[in-house]
N, C-alpha and C positions, 0 to 999 in steps of 0.2 A: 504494500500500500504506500502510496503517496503521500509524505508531508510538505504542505506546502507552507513555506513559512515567511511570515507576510514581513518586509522590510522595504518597503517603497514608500515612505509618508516623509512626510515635510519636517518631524519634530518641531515645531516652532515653540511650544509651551517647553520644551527641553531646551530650548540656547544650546545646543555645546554641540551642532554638527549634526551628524547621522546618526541615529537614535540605536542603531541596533549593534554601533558601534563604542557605544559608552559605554566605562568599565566600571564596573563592582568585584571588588578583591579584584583590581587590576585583570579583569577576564573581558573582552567584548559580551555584552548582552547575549548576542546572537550566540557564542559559543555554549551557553549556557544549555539555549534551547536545542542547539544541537546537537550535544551529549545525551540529550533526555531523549530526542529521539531516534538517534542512531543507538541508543543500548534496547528502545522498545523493539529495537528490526526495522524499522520505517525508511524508506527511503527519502533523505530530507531533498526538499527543491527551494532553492531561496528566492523568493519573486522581488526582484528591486524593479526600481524606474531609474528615468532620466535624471530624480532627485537624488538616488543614494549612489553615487558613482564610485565612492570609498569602497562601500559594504561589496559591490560587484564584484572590483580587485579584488577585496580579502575570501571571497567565493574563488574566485579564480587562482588565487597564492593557495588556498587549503584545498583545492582538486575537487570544492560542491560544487552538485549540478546548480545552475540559476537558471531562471527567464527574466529577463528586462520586459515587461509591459509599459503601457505609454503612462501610466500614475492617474489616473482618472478618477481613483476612490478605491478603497476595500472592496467593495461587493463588484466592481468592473475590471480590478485587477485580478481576482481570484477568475473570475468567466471567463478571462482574456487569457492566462491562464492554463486555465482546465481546455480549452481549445489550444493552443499549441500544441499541450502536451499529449492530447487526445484521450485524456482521464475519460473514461464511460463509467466505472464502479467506484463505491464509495474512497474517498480521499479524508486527509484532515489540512485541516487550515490553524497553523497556530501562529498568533506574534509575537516577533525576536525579541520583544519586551518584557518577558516574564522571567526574571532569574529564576523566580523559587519553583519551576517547573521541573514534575521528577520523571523517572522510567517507571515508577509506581502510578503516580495518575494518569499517563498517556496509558498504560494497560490495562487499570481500573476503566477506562473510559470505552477504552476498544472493546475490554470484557460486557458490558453492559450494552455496548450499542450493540451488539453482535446477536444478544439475548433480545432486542427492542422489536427487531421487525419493524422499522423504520428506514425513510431514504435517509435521514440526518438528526441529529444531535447536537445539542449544545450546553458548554458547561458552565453550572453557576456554584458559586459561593454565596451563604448564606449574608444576611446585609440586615442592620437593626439601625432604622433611623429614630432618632432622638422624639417623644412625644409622640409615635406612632405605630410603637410596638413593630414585629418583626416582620420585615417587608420577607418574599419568596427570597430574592436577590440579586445579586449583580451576574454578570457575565463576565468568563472568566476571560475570553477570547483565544478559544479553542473547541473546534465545532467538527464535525463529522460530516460531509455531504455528498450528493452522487454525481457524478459528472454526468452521466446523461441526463441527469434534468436540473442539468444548472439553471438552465433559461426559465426556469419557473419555482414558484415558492415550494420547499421540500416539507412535508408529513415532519415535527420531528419529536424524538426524546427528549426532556429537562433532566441532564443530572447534575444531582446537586454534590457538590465534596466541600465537607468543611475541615478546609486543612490551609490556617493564616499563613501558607507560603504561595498561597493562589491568589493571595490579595498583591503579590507585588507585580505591580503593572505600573510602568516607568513613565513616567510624564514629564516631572518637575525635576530640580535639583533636589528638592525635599525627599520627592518619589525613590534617587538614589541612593541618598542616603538611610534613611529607612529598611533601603534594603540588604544596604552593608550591614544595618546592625542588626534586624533580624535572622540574617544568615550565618553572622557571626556566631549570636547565640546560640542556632538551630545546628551550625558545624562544633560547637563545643559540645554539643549532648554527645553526639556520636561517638 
């Protein structure tokens, strides 16, 4: 199966360049996510555009496959895509922006889509806003979907994992460093 892993966006709320190339414990983002899913078996595909020209290189210096889409938005760059590469069966789409992304959750996820009978899945983290008691939650931004019916809305799964290393989604400089120190911690248990 196919991972597609989504690094073609602008970072602008991030300042400091290519987003999937900022480091926590001195590691690119993106190698994070690539470890998690070359131990799940997956075969990663790095989708960059014309915006992340760094991230390509560093595809091209570590011997990843990549596709350059023309950067038109998430949901056009995944279509755009899943047509090149001629995906017909289910794929996964995840962004280079999650350090705390393991081989454990990418196979808890495949385990359960696999059970769903569904064309696609998407995963969430539970999420408690303040005065409104506990919403479903957020999205983790890592989804399951079929390439034959990319062109239309897909039937899908909600899985929920409550595990606060799904919550690190890179945005800000605050986003990174947050994620230095919960990884810090979460690498001392071990």
């Amino acid at each position: 199966m196919f991972a597609l892993i989504m690094a073609g966006g602008r970072a602008s709320r991030l300042g400091m360049g290519e987003k999937a190339l900022a480091r926590v414990h001195d590691k690119p983002l993106i190698s994070y996510v690539l470890d998690a899913v070359q131990g799940a078996d997956l075969e990663p595909v790095v989708i960059v555009s014309p915006l992340t020209p760094y991230t390509l290189n560093y595809c091209r210096i570590h011997d990843i496959l990549w596709v350059c889409t023309d950067g038109n938005g998430y949901v056009e760059d995944i279509g755009q895509a899943v047509r090149e590469l001629d995906i017909t069966g289910p794929f996964l789409t995840i962004c280079a922006d999650l350090p705390g992304i393991t081989v454990d959750h990418i196979k808890t996820v495949l385990k359960i889509y696999a059970n769903a009978e569904c064309p696609a899945c998407s995963v969430w983290v539970p999420c408690e806003k303040p005065g409104s008691g506990t919403l479903p939650g957020i999205p983790v931004g890592m989804n399951i979907l079929t390439g034959s019916m990319i062109e239309e809305e897909q039937k899908e799964i909600q899985i929920m994992i409550e595990d606060p290393l799904l919550t690190l989604n890179i945005n800000t400089r605050e986003d990174l460093n947050a994620a230095e120190q919960v990884l810090s911690k979460n690498t001392k248990k071990v």
